[in-house]
N, C-alpha and C positions, 0 to 999 in steps of 0.2 A: 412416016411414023418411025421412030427410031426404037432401038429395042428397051427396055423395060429398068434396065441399068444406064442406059444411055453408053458412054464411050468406055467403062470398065466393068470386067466381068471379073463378077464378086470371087470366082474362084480361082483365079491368079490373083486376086487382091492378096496381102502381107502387111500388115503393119511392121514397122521396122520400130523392136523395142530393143536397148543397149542398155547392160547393165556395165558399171564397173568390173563386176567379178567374171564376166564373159571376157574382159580385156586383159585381166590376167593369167598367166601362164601356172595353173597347179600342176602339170605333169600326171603320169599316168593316167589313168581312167576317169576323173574327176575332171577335167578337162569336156570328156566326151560330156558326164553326167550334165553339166554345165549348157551344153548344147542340148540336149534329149532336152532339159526341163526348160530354157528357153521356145523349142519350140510348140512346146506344151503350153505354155505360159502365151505364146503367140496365138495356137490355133482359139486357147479359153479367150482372148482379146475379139479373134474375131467374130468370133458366134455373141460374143456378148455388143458387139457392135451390128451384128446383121439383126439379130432380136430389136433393139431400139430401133434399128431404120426400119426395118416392116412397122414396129409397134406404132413408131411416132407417124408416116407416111401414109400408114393405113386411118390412122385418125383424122389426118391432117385432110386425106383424099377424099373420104366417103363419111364420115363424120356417125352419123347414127342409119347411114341406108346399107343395105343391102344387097344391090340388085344383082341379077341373074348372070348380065352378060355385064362388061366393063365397055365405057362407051369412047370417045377417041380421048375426050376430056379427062376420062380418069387415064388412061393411061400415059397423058401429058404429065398430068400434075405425080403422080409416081415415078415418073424417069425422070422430072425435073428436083424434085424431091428429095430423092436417092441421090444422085449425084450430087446435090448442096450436102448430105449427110456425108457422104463421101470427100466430099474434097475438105470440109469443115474439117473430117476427123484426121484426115492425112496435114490439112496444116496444122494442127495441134501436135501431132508426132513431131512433125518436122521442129516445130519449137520446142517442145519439149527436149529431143534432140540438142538443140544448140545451148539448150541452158543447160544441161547438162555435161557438155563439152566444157562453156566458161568456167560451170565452179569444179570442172576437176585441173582445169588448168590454171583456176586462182590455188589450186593446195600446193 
C-alpha cells in the first residue's frame, strides 16, 4: 500500500508561478516586496489547490458513505486520485509557464 499522496509530499510541493514583474530589476526594497508577495501568492495557490483535491477525491472516493475505518479501496482510489490532481495541476503550470515565455518573447 503505498502512502496517501503516493510519490509527492504535498509539503515540499511548490507550484512554480512567474510573473513579468518578478523578472524585472526595481532596485531597492521593492524587489524584495516583489518576492514576499510572490510567495504569498504561491502559498494562497496551494491551499486553494490542496482544498479541491481533498474536496473533489473525497467525493470522488466515498461519494455519500461515511464509514468508520477507510478500507484498502478507499485508500487506493485517494492516492490514485491525488496524484492525477497533482500531476493535472503541475502540467498546467508548466504550460502555462511556456506560453507565457512565447508571448513575452513575441513583444
Amino acid at each position: 500500500l503505498k502512502p496517501l499522496l503516493g510519490a509527492q509530499d504535498v509539503s515540499s510541493y511548490r507550484p512554480r508561478l512567474r510573473t513579468r514583474a518578478r523578472a524585472m530589476d526595481y532596485g531597492g526594497g521593492r524587489g524584495q516586496d516583489m518576492e514576499a508577495l510572490q510567495q504569498s501568492l504561491n502559498a494562497v495557490v496551494l491551499q486553494l489547490l490542496q482544498n479541491q483535491v481533498r474536496k473533489t477525491c473525497f467525493d470522488k472516493c466515498f461519494q455519500n458513505r461515511f464509514p468508520d475505518r477507510m478500507s484498502k479501496s478507499d485508500h487506493i482510489c485517494l492516492a490514485k486520485c491525488m496524484d492525477r490532481m497533482y500531476e493535472a495541476h503541475s502540467i498546467v503550470v508548466k504550460a502555462s509557464v511556456e506560453m507565457a515565455q512565447n508571448l513575452a518573447s513575441q513583444e
